[in-house]
Structures are given as structure tokens and as C-alpha cells.
C-alpha positions in Angstrom: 0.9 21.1 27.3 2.9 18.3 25.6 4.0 15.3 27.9 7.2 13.6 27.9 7.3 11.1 25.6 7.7 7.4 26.7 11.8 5.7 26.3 12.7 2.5 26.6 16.5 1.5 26.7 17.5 -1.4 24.3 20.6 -3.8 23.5 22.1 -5.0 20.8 23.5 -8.6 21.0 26.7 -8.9 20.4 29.9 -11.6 21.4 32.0 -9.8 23.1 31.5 -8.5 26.5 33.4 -5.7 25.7 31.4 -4.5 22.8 27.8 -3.0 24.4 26.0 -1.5 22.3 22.1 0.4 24.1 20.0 2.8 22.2 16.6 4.4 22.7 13.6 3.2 21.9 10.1 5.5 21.7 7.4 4.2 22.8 3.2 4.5 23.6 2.9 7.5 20.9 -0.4 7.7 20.6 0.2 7.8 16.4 2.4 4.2 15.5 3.4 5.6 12.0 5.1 8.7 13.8 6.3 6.3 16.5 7.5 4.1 13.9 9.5 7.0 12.0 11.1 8.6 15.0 12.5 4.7 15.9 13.4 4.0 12.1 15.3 7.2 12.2 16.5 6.7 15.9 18.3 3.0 14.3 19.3 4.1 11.0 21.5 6.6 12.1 22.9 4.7 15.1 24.1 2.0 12.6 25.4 4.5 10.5 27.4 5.6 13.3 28.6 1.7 14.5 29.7 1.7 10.5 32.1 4.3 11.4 33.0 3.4 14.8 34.3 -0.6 13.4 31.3 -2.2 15.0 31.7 -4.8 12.1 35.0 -5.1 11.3 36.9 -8.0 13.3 39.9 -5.5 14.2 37.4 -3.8 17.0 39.0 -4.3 20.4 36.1 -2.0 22.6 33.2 -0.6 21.9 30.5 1.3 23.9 27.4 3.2 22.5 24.7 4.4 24.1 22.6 8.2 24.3 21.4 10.8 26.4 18.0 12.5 26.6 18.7 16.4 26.1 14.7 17.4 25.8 11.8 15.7 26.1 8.9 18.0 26.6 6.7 20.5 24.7 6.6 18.2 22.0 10.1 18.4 20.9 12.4 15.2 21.5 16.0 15.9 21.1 18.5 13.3 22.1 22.4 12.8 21.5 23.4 9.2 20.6 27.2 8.4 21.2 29.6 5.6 20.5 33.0 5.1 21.8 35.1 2.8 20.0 39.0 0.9 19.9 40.8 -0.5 17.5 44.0 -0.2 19.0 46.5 2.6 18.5 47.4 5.7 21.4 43.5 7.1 21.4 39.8 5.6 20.8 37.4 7.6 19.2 34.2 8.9 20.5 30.8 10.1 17.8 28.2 11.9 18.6 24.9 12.4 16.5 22.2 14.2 18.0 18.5 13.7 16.4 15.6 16.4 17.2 12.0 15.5 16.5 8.4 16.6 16.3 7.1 14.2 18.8 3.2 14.7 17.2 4.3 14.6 13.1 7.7 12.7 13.3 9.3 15.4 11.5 13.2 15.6 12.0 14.7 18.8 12.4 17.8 20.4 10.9 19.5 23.0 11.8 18.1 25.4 9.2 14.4 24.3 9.9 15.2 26.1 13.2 15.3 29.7 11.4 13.0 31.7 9.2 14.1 31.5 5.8 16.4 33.6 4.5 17.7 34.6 7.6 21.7 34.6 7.9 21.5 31.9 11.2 25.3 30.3 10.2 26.5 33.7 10.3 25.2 34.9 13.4 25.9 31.6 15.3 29.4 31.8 13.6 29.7 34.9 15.2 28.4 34.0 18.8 30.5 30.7 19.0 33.7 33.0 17.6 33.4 34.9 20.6 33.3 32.5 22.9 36.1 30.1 21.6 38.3 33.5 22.3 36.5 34.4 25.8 36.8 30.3 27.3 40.5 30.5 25.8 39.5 26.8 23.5 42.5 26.0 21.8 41.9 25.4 18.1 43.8 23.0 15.6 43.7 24.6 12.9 43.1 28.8 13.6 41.5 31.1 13.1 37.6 29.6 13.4 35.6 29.5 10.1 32.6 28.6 10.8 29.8 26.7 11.5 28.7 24.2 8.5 24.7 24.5 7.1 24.6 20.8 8.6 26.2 21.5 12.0 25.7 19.6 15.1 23.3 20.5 17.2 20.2 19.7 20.3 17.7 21.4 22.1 18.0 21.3 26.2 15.0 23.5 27.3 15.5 26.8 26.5 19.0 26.8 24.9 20.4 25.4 21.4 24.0 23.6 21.8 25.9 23.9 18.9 28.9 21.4 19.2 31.6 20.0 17.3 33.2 16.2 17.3 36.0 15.3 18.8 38.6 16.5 16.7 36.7 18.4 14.2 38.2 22.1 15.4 40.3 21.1 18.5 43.0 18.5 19.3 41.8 15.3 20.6 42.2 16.5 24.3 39.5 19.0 24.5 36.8 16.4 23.5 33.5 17.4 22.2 33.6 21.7 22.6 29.6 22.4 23.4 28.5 25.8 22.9 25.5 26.7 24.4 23.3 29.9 23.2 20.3 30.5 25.2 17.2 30.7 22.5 16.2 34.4 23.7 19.6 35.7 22.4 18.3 34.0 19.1 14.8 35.6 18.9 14.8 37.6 16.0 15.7 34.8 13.5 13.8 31.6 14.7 11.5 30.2 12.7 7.5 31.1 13.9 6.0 28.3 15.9 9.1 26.0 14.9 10.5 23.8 17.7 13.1 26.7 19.1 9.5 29.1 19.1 8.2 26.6 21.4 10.7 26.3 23.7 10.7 30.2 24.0 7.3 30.5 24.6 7.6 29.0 27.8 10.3 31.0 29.3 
């Protein structure tokens, strides 16, 4: 069995005490080259994010990143990296990005690496999350749902895939970040052989 791989927490220094700024940093892999490209990806897209979020512009009031650990076993990382941030104005803005990993190869996932090809996985999640925004009663901005995107946000957490959208992508600002959780059994007949959602299953 795969264990956990190691994480260290790390700051950024910055000024102001009200801009923090900690990340996650992977550690004692016993292959530095995959190490190495799991942390290069783990940085790139956190700065990518703090471009967005006004981490270098001199009109940031507040700032806060920092992540959460969503899987960490079986060889299969998967970890959400969010950043609150305030310029000023009624609301501040919360991202989240979520990166999954092949802890043994560095490989990142996508969503479609999930599912065998050709398989119609945006429809049949569409479908699944549809469902549920009418059974939770979610309150959407702009009705009726459409969809997910090919590129839509999603982790791992043990044996279930969380689809989720950002704050403000499908709902008003209120309803924050709507998860949708879909237990991998229910997605059996599409995953992708011995891909990351296959090994999570097999354990089950």
C-alpha cells in the first residue's frame, strides 16, 4: 500500500501583517525529480492564484491563503489551495484551486484523465449535480444549470470525487463555494482502468 506522503507548511514573506500567505510543501519522496514537479506545480499555480487575488498590487487591504489536504493515501495527493483577498468594496473574494497528483510519477490529473476515453463523464456528472442543485433547493444566479465545463473543478477525498464551483461562478456570493460530492461507486462504469478514481475504488 501507498503511504502518505510527507507536507510541510511554508510562508511567504510579506510586509504587512495582514497579508499571510502558507502553502504546501512535499517532501522525503523517495524520487526528487517527481518531488520537484509536484512542488513546481504546487507554486506555480498558487501564484497564479495571488495574481488574481491583488497579492501585488498596492490597493490589497487583506489577504489570507493557505490549503487543505483532501487525500493523501494510495498514492494519489489531492489538495485544495485557497486565497481570500480585500481590496475594499461590500465583499472580499475567496479562490480555490485544487491540484491532484500521482504521488510515484508526478503526473497531474484533469478531470478527463479520470474517465475512459470517449466516455460522456461531463454529461453524466452534469446530470448527477442537476439533480442535486434541485433536491438541496441551491439557488442559482443565472437558471437553469448548464453544465459542468471539460476543465471543471474538482478533488479526490477517499472514495468520493467533489465537483465544486467558485464563489460566484453559478450562485450569488452568499452561498460560497457549492461542493457536490458523488461517491466513485456511483461512477464505476466510466472511470478510467487503474487511473487514480480506480484506485480509490478498489479499496472500498
Amino acid at each position: 500500500m501507498d503511504l502518505p506522503v510527507s507536507i510541510t507548511t511554508k510562508r511567504l514573506p510579506h510586509a504587512s501583517k495582514d497579508v499571510k500567505v502558507y502553502y504546501p510543501v512535499v517532501t522525503q519522496l523517495p524520487n526528487p525529480n517527481v518531488q520537484s514537479t509536484i512542488n513546481h506545480a504546487i507554486i506555480t499555480a498558487l501564484n497564479k492564484i495571488l495574481v488574481e487575488q491583488s497579492f501585488y498590487d498596492k490597493d490589497l487591504v487583506e489577504l489570507f491563503a493557505n490549503y487543505e489536504l483532501k487525500n493523501n493515501q494510495r498514492g494519489i495527493l489531492s489538495l485544495n489551495l485557497i486565497v481570500y483577498s480585500f481590496t475594499g468594496g461590500a465583499n472580499g473574494l475567496t479562490i480555490s484551486k485544487s491540484l491532484t497528483f500521482d504521488t510515484k510519477t508526478g503526473k497531474q490529473y484533469e478531470l478527463k484523465d479520470l474517465f475512459k476515453t470517449g466516455s460522456d463523464y461531463e454529461k453524466m456528472l452534469s446530470d448527477i449535480i442537476r439533480k442535486r442543485i434541485k433536491d438541496w433547493n441551491i439557488q442559482l444566479s443565472d437558471p437553469p444549470f448548464k453544465g459542468i465545463r471539460s476543465d471543471q473543478d474538482f478533488y479526490i477525498a477517499d472514495t468520493s470525487l467533489v465537483i465544486y464551483f467558485q464563489q460566484i461562478e453559478i450562485t450569488p456570493h452568499y452561498w460560497g463555494f457549492p461542493y457536490f460530492p458523488i461517491p466513485i461507486l456511483d461512477l464505476a462504469d466510466i472511470i478510467k482502468p487503474d487511473g487514480p478514481l480506480d484506485r480509490m475504488m478498489a479499496f472500498t
